[in-house]
N, C-alpha and C positions, 0 to 999 in steps of 0.2 A: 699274136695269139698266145697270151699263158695258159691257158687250159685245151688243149685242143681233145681232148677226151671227154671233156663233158660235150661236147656237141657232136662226136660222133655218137656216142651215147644216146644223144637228145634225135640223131636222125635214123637209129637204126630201131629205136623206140617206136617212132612214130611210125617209120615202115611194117611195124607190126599192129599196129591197133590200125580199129575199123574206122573209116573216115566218118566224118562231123555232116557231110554234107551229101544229096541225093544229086545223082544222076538227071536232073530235069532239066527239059522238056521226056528225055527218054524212058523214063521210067515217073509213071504221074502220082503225084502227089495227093493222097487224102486227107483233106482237113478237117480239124475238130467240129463237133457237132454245132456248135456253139459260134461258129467261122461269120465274121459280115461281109461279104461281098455284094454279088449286084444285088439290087432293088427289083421286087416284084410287085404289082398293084395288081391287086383285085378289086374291078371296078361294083361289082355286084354287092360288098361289104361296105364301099365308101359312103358315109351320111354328109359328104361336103362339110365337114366343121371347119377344115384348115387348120386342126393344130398341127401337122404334120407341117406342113409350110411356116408357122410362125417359129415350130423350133429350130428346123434345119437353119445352121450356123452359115452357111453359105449359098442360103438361096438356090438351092438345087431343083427345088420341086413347086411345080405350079399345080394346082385344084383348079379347073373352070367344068361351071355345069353346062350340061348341054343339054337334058332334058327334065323334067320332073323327077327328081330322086337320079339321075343320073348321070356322075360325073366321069373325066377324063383327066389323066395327070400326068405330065410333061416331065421328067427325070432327065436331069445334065449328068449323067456320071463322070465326066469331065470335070466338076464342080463338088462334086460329091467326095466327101472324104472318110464315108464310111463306118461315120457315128455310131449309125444306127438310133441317132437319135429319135428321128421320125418314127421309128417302129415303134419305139418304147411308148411313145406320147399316143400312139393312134387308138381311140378307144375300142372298136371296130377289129381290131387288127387289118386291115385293109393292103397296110405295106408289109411286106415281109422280106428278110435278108437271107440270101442264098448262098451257098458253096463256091459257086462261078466267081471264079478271080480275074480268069484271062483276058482282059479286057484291052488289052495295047491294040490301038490301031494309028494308022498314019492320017487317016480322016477325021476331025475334031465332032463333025456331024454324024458320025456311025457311035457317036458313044451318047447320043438325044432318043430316049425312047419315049415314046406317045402311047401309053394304055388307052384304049378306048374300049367301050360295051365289053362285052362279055370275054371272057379270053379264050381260047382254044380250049379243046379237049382236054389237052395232055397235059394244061399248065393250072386247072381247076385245081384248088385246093382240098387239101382233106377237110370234114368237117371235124369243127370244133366239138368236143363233150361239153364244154361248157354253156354251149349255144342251144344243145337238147333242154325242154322243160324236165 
């Protein structure tokens, strides 16, 4: 070593400044407003056109009708790699991108969501202004 002072320098430095990196899982993480994670369908916005399907780059997402005006959509997040392109394309806004990141499981099958009819209470969306006359 011909310098051995600049690298104690370099470690007694870094023992003083705040670290680069969080505490996580232990201390949780708020992501930007603007974050793509999972996929949400709202089956009640869907008009079945499929652009959401023709864009998705890797075939993550299936449309099938299941009754007059009312469809169900099949989401591989497994497959998904979190474009967000489907959102952008949906005229409807129908899909929307959430905050939820945590998604590692050991079961390839826990990460296939099936939206059908109506969604619960708690997962209704707000309404649009835009959608007001």
């Amino acid at each position: 070593m011909k310098h051995p002072g600049r690298m104690v320098r370099q470690v007694l430095s870094s023992m003083l400044r705040k670290p680069a990196t969080v505490r996580y899982p232990f201390v949780k993480v708020t992501m930007p407003k603007r974050f793509r994670g999972r996929l949400r369908f709202y089956a009640e916005r869907c008009i079945g056109c499929r652009l959401c399907m023709r864009d998705c780059p890797t075939d993550a997402i299936q449309i099938r009708k299941i009754a007059d005006k009312q469809f169900e959509a099949d989401i591989d997040m497994a497959k998904c790699i979190y474009c967000a392109q489907c959102v952008d394309s949906c005229p409807k806004k129908a899909l929307e991108s959430t905050l939820d990141f945590e998604l590692a499981q050991l079961d390839r099958d826990k990460l296939r969501q099936t939206f059908r009819g109506q969604p619960p209470a708690s997962q209704k969306p707000p309404e649009d202004p835009q959608d007001k006359p």
